[in-house]
C-alpha positions as CSV (number, residue, x, y, z in Angstrom):
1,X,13.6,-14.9,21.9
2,X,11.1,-13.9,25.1
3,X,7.8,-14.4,23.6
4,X,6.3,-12.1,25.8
5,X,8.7,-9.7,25.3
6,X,8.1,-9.7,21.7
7,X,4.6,-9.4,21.5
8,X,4.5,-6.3,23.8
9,X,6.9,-5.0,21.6
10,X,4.4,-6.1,18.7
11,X,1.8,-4.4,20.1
12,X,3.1,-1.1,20.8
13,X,3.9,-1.3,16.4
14,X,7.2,-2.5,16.2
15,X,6.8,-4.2,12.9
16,X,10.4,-5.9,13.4
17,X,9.4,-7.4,16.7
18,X,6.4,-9.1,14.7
19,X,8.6,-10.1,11.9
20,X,11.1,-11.8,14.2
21,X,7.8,-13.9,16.1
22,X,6.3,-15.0,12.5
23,X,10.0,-16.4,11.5
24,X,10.8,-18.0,14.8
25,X,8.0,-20.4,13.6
26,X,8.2,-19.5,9.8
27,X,8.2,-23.5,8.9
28,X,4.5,-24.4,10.7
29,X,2.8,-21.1,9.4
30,X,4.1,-22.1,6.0
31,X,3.2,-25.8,6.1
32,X,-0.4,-24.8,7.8
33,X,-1.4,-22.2,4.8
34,X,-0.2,-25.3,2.7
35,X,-2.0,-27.6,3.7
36,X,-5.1,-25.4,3.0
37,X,-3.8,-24.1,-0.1
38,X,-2.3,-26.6,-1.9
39,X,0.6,-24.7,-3.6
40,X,3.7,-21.9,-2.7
41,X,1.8,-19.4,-4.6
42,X,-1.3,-19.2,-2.3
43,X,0.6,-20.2,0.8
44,X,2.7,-16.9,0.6
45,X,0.0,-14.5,-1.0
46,X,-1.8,-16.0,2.8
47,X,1.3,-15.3,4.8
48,X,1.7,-12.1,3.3
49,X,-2.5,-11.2,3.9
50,X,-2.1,-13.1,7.8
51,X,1.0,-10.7,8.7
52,X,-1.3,-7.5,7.9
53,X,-3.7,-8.7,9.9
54,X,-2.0,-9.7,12.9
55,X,-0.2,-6.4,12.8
56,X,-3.4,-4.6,12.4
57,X,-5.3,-6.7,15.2
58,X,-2.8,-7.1,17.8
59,X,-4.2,-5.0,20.4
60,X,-6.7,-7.3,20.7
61,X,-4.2,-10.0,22.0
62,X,-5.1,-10.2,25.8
63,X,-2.7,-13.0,26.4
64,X,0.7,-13.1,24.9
65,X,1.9,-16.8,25.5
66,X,-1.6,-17.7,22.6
67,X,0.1,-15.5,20.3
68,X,1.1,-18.4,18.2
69,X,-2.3,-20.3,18.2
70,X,-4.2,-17.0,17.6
71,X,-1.8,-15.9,14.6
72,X,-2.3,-19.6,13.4
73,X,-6.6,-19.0,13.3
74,X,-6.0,-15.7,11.3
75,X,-3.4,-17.5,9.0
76,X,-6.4,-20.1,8.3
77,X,-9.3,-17.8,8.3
78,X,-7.6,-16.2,5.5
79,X,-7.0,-19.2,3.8
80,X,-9.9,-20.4,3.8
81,X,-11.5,-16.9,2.2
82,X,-9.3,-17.1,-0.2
83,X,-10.6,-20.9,-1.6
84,X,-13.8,-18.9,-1.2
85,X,-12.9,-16.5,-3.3
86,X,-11.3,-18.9,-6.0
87,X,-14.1,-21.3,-5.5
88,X,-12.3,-24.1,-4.2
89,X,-13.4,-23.8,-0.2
90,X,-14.5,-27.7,0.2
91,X,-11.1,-28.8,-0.4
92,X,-12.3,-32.5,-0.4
93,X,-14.1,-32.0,-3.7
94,X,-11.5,-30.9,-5.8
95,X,-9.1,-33.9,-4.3
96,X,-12.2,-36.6,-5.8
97,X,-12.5,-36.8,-9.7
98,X,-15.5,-37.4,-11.1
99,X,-16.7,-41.4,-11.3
100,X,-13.4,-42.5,-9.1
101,X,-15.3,-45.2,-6.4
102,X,-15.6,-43.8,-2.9
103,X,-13.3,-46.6,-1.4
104,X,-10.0,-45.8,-3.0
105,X,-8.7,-49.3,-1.5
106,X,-10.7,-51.1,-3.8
107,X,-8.3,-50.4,-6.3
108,X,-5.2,-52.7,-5.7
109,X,-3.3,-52.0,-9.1
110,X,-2.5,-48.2,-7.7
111,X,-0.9,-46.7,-4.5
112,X,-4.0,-45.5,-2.1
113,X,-3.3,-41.5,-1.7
114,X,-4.3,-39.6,1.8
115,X,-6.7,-37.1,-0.1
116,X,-8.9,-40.5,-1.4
117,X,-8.9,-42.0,2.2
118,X,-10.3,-38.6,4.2
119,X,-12.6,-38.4,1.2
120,X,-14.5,-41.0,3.9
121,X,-14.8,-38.5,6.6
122,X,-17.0,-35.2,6.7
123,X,-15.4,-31.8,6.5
124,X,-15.0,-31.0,10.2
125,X,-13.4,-34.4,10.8
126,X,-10.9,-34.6,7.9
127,X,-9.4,-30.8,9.1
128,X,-9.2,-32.2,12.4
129,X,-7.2,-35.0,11.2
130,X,-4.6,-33.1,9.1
131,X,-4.2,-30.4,12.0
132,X,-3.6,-33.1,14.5
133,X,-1.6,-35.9,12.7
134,X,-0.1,-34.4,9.4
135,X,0.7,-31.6,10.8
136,X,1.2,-32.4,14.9
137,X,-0.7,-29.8,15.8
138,X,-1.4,-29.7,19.3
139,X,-5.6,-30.2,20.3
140,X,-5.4,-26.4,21.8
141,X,-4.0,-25.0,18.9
142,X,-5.7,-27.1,16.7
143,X,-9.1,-26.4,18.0
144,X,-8.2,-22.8,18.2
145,X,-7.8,-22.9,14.4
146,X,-10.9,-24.7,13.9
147,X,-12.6,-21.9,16.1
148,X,-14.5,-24.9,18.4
149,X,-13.7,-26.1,21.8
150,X,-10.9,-28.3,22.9
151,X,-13.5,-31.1,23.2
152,X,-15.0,-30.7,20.1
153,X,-11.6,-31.1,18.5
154,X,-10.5,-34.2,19.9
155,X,-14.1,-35.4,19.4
156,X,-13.5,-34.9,15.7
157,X,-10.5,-36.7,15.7
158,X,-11.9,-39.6,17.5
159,X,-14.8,-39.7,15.4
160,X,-12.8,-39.5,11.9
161,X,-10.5,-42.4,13.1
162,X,-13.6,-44.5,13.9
163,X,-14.9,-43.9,10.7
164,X,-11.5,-45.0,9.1
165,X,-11.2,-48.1,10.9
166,X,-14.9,-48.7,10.1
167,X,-14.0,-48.1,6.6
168,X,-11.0,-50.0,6.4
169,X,-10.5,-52.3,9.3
170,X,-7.6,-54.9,10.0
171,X,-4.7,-55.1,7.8
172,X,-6.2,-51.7,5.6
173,X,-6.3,-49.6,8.7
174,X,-2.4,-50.4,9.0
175,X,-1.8,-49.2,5.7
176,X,-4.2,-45.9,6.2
177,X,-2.0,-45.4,9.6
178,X,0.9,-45.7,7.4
179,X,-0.1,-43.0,4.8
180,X,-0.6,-40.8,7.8
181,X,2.8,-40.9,9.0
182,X,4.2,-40.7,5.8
183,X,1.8,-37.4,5.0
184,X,3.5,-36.2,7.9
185,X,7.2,-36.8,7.0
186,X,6.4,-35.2,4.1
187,X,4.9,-32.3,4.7
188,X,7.5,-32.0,7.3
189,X,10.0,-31.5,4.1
190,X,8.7,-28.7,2.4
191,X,10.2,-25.8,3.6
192,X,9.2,-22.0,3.5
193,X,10.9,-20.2,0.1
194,X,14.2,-18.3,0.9
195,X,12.1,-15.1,0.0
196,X,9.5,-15.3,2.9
197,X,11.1,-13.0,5.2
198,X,11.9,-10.5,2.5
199,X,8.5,-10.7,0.9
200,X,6.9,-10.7,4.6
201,X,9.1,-7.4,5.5
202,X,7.9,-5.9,2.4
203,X,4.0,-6.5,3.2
204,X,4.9,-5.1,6.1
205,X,6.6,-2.0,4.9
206,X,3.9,-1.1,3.1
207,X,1.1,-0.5,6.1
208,X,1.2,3.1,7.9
209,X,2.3,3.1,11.0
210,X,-0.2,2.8,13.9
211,X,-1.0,6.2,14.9
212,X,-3.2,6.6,18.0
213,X,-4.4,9.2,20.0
214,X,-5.7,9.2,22.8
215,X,-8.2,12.4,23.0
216,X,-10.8,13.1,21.5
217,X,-11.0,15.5,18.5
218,X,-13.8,17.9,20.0
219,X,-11.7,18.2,23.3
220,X,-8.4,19.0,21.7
221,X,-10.4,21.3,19.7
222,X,-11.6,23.4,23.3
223,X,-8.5,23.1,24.8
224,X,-6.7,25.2,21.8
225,X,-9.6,27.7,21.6
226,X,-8.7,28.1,25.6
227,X,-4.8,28.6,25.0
228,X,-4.3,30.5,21.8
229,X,-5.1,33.2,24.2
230,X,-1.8,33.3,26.2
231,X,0.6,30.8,23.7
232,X,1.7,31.6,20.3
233,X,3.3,28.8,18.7
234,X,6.6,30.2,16.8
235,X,6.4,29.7,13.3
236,X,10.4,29.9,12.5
237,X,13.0,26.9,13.4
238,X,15.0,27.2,16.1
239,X,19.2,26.4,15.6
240,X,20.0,25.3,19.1
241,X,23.2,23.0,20.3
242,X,24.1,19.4,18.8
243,X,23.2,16.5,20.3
244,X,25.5,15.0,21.8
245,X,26.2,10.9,21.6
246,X,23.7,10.2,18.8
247,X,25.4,10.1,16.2
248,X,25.7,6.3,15.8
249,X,22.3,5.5,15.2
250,X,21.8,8.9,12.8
251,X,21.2,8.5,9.1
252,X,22.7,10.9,6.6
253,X,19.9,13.4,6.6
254,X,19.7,13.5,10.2
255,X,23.3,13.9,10.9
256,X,23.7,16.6,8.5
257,X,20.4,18.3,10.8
258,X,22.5,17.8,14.4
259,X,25.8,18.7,13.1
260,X,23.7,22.4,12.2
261,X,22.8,21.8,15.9
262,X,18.9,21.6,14.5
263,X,17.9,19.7,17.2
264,X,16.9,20.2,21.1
265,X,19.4,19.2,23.6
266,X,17.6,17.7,26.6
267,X,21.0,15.9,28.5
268,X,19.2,14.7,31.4
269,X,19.8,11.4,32.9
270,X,17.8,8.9,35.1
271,X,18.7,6.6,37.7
272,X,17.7,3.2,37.4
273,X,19.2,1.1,39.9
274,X,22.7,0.8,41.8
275,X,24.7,0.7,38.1
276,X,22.5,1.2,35.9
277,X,21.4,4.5,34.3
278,X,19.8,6.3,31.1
279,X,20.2,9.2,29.6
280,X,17.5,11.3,27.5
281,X,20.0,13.1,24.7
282,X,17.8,15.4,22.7
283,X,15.2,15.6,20.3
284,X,14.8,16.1,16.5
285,X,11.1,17.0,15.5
286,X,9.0,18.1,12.4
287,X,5.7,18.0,11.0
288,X,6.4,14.9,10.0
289,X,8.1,13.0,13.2
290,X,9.4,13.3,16.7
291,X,12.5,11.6,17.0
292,X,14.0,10.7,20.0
293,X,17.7,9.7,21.3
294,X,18.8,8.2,24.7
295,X,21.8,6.6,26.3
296,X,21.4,3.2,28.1
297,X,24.7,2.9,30.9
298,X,25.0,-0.5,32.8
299,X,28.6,-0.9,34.5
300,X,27.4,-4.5,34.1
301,X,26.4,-4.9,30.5
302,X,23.5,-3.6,29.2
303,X,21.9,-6.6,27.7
304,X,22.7,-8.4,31.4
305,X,20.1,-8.6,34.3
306,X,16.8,-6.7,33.8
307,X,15.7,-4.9,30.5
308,X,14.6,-1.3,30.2
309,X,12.9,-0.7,27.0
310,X,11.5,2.9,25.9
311,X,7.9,3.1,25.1
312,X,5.0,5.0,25.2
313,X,5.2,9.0,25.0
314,X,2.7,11.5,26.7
315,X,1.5,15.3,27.5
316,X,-0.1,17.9,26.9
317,X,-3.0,16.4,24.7
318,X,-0.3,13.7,23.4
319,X,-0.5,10.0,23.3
320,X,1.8,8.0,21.3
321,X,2.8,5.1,20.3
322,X,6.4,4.3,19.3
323,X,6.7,3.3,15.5
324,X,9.9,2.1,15.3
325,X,13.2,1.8,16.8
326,X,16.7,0.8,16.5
327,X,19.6,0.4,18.8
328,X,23.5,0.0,18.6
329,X,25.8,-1.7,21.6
330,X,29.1,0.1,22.4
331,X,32.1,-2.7,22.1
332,X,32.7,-3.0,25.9
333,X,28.9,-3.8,25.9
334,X,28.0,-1.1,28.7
335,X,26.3,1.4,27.1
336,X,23.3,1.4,24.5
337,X,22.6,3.9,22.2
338,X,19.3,4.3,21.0
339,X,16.7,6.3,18.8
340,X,12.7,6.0,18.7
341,X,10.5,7.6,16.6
342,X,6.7,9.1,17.1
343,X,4.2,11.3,15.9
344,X,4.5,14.7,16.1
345,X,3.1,15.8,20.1
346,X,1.2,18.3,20.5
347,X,2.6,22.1,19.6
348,X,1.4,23.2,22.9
349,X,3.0,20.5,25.2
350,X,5.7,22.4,27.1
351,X,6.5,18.9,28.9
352,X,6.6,15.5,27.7
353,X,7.0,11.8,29.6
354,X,8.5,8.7,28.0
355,X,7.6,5.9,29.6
356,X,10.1,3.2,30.5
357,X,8.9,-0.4,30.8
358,X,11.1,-2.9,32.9
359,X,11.0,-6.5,32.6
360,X,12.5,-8.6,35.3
361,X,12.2,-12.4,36.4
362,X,10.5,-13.3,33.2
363,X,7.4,-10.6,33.5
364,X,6.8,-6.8,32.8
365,X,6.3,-4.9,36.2
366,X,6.3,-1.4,36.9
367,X,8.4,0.9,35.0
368,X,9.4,4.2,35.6
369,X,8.5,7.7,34.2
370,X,10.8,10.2,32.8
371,X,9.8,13.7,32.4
372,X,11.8,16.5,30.7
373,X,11.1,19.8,29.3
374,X,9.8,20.1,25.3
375,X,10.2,23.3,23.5
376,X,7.9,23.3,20.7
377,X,9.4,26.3,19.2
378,X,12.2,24.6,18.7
379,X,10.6,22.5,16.0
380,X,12.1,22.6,12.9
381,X,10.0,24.2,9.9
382,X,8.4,22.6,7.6
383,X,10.0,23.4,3.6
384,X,6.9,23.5,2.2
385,X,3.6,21.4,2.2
386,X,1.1,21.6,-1.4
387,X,-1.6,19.5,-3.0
388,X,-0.3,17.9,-6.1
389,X,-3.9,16.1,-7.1
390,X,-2.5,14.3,-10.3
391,X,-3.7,10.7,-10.7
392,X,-2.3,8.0,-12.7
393,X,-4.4,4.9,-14.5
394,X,-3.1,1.8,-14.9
395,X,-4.4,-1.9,-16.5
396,X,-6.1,-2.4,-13.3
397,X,-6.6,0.4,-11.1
398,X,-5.3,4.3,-10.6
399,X,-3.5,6.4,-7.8
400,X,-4.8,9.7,-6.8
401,X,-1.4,12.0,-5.6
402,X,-3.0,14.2,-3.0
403,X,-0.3,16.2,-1.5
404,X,3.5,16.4,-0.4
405,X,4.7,17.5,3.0
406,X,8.8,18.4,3.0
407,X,10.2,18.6,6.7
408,X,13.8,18.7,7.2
409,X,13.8,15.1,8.2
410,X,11.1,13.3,5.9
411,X,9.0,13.9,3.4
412,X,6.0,12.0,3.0
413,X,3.5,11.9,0.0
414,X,-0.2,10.9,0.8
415,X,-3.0,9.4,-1.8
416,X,-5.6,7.2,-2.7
417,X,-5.3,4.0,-4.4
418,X,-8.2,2.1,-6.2
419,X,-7.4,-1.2,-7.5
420,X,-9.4,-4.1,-9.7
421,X,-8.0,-6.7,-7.6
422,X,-5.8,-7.9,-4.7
423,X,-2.5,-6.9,-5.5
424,X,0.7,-7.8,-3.4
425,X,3.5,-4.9,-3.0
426,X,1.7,-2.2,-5.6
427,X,3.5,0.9,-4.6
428,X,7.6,-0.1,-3.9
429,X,8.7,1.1,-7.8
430,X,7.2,5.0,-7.6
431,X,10.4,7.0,-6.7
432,X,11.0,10.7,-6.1
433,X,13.5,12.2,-8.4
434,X,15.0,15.9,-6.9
435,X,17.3,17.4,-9.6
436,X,17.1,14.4,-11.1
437,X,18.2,12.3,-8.1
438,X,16.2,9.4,-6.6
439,X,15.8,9.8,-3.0
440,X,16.4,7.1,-0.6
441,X,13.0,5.4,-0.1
442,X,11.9,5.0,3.7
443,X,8.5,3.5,3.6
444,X,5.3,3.2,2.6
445,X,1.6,1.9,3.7
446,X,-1.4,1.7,2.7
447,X,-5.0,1.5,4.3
448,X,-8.3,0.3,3.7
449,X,-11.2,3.3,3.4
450,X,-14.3,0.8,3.1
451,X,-13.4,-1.2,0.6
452,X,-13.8,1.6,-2.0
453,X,-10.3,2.5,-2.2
454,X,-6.9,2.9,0.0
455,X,-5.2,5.6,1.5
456,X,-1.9,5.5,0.4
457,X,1.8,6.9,2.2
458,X,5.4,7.1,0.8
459,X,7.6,7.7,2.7
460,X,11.2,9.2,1.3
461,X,14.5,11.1,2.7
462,X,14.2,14.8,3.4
463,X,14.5,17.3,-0.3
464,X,17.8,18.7,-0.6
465,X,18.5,22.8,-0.3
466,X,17.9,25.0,-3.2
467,X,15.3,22.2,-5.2
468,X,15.4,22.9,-8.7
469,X,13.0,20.3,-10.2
470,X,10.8,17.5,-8.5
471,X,9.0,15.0,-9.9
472,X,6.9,11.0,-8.7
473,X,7.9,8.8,-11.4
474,X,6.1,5.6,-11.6
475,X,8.3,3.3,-13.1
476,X,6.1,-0.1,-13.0
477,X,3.3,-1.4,-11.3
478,X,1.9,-4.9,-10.5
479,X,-0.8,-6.5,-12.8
480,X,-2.4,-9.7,-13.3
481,X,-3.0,-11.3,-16.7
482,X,-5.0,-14.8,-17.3
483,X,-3.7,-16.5,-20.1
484,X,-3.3,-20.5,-21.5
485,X,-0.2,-21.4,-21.8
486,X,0.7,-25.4,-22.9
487,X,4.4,-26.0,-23.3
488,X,6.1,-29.3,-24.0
489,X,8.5,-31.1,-22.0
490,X,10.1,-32.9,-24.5
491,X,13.5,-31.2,-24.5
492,X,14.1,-27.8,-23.0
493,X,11.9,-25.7,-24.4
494,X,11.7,-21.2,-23.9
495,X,8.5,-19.5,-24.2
496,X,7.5,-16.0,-24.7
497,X,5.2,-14.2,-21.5
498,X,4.8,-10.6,-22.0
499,X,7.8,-10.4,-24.3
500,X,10.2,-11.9,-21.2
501,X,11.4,-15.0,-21.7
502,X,10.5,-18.4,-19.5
503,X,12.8,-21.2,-20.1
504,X,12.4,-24.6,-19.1
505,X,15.7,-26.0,-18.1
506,X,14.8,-29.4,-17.6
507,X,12.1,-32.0,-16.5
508,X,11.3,-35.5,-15.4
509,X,11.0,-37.5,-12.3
510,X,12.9,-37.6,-9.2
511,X,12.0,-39.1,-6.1
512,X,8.8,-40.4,-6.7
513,X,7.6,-36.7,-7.9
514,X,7.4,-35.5,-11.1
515,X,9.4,-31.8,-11.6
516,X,9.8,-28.9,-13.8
517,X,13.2,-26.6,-13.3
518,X,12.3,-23.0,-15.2
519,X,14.0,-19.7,-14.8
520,X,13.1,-16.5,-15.8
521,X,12.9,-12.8,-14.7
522,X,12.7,-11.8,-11.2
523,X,9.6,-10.5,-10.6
524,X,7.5,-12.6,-13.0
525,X,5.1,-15.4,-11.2
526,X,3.0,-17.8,-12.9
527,X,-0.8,-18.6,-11.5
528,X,-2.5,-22.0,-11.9
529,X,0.5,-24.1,-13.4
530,X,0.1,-27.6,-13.7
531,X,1.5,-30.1,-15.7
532,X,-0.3,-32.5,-18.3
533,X,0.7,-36.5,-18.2
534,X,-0.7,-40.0,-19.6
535,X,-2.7,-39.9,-16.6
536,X,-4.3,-37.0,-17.1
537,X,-3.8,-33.1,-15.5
538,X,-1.7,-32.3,-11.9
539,X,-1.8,-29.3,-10.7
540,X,1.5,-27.9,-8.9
541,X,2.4,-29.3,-5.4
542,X,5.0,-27.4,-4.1
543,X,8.1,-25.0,-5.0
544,X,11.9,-25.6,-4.4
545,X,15.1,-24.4,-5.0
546,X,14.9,-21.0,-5.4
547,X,17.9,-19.4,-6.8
548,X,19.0,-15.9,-7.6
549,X,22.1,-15.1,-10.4
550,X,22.6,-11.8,-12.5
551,X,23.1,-12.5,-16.1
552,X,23.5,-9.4,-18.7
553,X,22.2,-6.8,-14.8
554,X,19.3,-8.4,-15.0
555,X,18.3,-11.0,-12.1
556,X,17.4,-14.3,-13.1
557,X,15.2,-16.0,-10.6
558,X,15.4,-20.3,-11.3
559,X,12.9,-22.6,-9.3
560,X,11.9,-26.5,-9.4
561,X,8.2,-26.7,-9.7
562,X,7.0,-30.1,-8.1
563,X,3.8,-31.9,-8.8
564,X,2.3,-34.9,-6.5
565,X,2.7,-37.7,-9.6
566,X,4.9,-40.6,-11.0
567,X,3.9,-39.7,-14.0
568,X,6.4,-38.2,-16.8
569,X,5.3,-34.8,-17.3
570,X,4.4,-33.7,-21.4
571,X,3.2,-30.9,-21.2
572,X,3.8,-27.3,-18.8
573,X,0.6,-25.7,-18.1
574,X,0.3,-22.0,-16.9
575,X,-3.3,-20.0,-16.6
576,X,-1.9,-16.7,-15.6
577,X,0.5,-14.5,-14.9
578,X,1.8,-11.7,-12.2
579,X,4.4,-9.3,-13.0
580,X,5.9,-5.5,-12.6
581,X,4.3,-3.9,-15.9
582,X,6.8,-0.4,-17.0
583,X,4.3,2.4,-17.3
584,X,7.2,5.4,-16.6
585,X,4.5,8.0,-16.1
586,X,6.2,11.1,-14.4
587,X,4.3,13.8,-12.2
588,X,5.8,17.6,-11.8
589,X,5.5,18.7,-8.8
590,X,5.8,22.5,-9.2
């Protein structure tokens, strides 16, 4: 992967270009929120939270090659809010219990634990330590994350071992040097659950699409009043030629739409360089979408020498920003077929320019400019747009249905969302039934409006011809429950959690950890587990072995909880709950 490839890609909204950067290094971003965290749950709900955010604040990357160190500070930033939030932020204080002595080597008859020895150091200096030696964090990166200088950083670290060795000394500081590297070989072992990228991909799925512009209202506003005077914009759909070489990368909706030849054939094709050429195929646009297909030709191989990548798209009052994209190779590898989409331009650009970016020798330079004609009259018409204004209420919140807009390739639903709580993934079970047939889904995102509540989008394949009936149907929706739950571990025991059943397959202790195997429902996540022993409570280290079966169509999800203890576990502890509540609350849309 070219890093600074990707991020460019990144910031121009390619939500797959940001996925692929977050997994390249999937293992350090999930052992980083972990070490602040203390547990899989947290560690992904931050991973999940730090992928918004970078996608959101991108554009304020200046320099690509610190993506990784500046991704990293948001990961802990948001880490750190959330202890905040569950008052836990000085993580030191909840490693100590109460009356323990502060030298934990004064205590020969049990195993001295790293939390107990940077209990010695200050705040500043026992982050410093886990970033740089626990976690082999390099003193850029690592003072990046701590938002200080590179100076200040290594100062911490020199200052933390001082105190260490002033604590200890001589044959003790060999032993604290020891715990460090073990801490490390540790941590190096827990690895990311198999769900990361799925779960990441979903929080990303669900944030609109960056949509920029890059006039302002008022002028846009003067330059219509100036032209309605000599343009009429057609209101009818014009039924022109079909695009020819696009079908590869078509769905079925838009297939169906160039096979009526509902699309505008551009045909017009660009030198590059000596072998190398591309081709602008046509357009399909909407209300909804401008959609864009092209031809990549390289006698040589198009993924050999020098890359030319489509990007921005401008005119007439028009600025924008590709928001996604997707590709497919011909089998001799000399040709590329490609289709981007956009936001609508503006109806009264007659002439639009896609901007093509090159990258050679390992740096963007100078691309080149395509222009070609637009006919907005050859637009296809919108079916129908109408306020629906229905809301639906749920344990913890309620969504507002504002209105549907049906083009022929999309149809998109807009809202508002007010919610009680964080909640991860609310809106992927709401489908759109059309005579009683779900639609494919296509997306959907949701934005922030000041905290108050969130404008919501879903996104969902274009309505079908002659629409009897069509309703929303919400068929669950993500809640939160606290509860206190003590199960024993005595022999395999099932309990009851909102009538689904959790059983606990086995238990004991393996490798110098204590562990807990339990499967249940997919879907269903317990909050604040910990296990009781003769030693007293431990809360959950770390998750492992996720595994995914279907038993009776249902999905059984099975996982090892593991807990930091030699201890025999007694007793399962669990203080809440997440899971998909069914609410099945349908919404006519007449």
């Amino acid at each position: 992967m070219n890093l600074r490839s990707a991020v460019k890609k990144a910031k121009k909204g390619s939500k797959d270009a940001l996925l692929q950067l977050i997994m390249e290094e999937k293992e350090n971003y999930y052992r980083l929120a972990y070490v602040y965290v203390g547990n899989e749950h947290d560690a992904m709900d931050a991973m999940e939270d730090m992928i918004v955010t970078v996608y959101e604040k991108i554009e304020q990357l200046n320099d690509p090659d610190a993506f990784y160190s500046w991704s990293k500070t948001i990961l802990v930033n948001g880490c750190k809010t959330m202890l905040r939030k569950q008052n836990r932020l000085v993580l030191k204080e909840e490693w100590a219990d109460e009356g323990e002595s502060s030298n934990p080597l004064e205590h020969s008859d049990r195993e001295m634990e790293i939390k107990e020895m940077l209990l010695q150091l200050n705040e500043h200096q026992a982050e410093a330590i886990r970033l740089k030696y626990i976690l082999d964090l390099d003193y850029s990166t690592a003072a990046m994350v701590m938002g200080v200088s590179v100076g200040t950083a290594k100062s911490r670290v020199f200052q933390g071992l001082k105190k260490l060795r002033e604590t200890f000394g001589g044959q003790q500081m060999n032993e604290v040097d020891k715990k460090l590297r073990n801490e490390a070989e540790k941590m190096k072992s827990i690895q990311p659950p198999q769900d990361l990228e799925a779960r990441l991909r979903t929080a990303l799925s669900h944030r609109p699409q960056k949509k920029r512009n890059g006039w302002k209202a008022a002028v846009a506003a003067a330059a219509v009043l100036m032209i309605l005077g000599s343009f009429q914009y057609p209101a009818l759909a014009y039924y022109g030629k079909k695009i020819v070489g696009a079908e590869d990368v078509m769905n079925g909706t838009l297939h169906d739409l160039n096979e009526a030849g509902m699309g505008q054939v551009i045909d017009r094709t660009y030198a590059l360089g000596e072998d190398e050429k591309i081709t602008i195929d046509g357009v399909i646009v909407d209300e909804n979408q401008f959609i864009l297909y092209y031809t990549l030709h390289n006698a040589n191989g198009v993924e050999e020498g020098d890359t030319w990548e489509p990007g921005d798209l401008t005119g007439f009052l028009t600025r924008e920003y590709m928001i996604s994209a997707k590709t497919v190779v011909s089998e001799d590898r000399t040709e590329l077929k490609g289709e981007i989409r956009y936001d609508p331009p503006n109806a009264f650009a007659k002439e639009l320019t896609l901007h093509l970016d090159h990258y050679k020798n390992d740096e963007w330079v100078k691309g080149k400019k395509l222009t070609f004609n637009y006919r907005p009259d050859q637009a296809l018409q919108t079916k129908f747009k109408q306020g629906i204004n229905k809301t639906v209420t749920f344990d913890n919140g309620s969504i507002t249905f504002k209105s549907i807009t049906a083009s022929p390739t999309i149809t998109v639903i807009k809202g508002k969302m007010k919610l009680d709580e964080d909640i991860n993934d609310p809106l992927h079970d709401i489908e759109l039934v059309a005579d009683g047939k779900v639609l494919e889904w296509q997306g959907s995102g949701s934005s922030s409006n000041w905290g108050l509540s969130n404008d919501i989008e879903l996104e969902f394949d274009a309505l079908p011809h002659n629409l009897n009936k069509l309703e929303l149907v919400v068929n669950a929706f993500p809640v939160k429950e606290k509860m206190d739950i003590s199960v024993p571990l005595s022999a395999s025991e099932t309990f009851k959690v909102n009538d689904q059943n959790v059983m606990v397959k086995k238990s004991g202790v393996k490798d110098g950890q204590a562990f807990v195997t339990i499967e249940s429902e997919d879907g269903l996540r317990l909050d604040g587990v910990s296990i009781k022993t003769e030693s007293g409570t431990v809360k959950l280290d770390h998750t492992t072995g996720d595994e995914y079966t279907k038993r009776d169509g249902e999905a059984i999800h099975e996982r090892t909880l593991l807990f930091d203890t030699k201890d025999e576990p007694q007793s399962l502890i669990v203080k809440g709950i997440s899971y998909m509540k069914t609410y099945d609350k349908h919404i006519d849309i007449q």
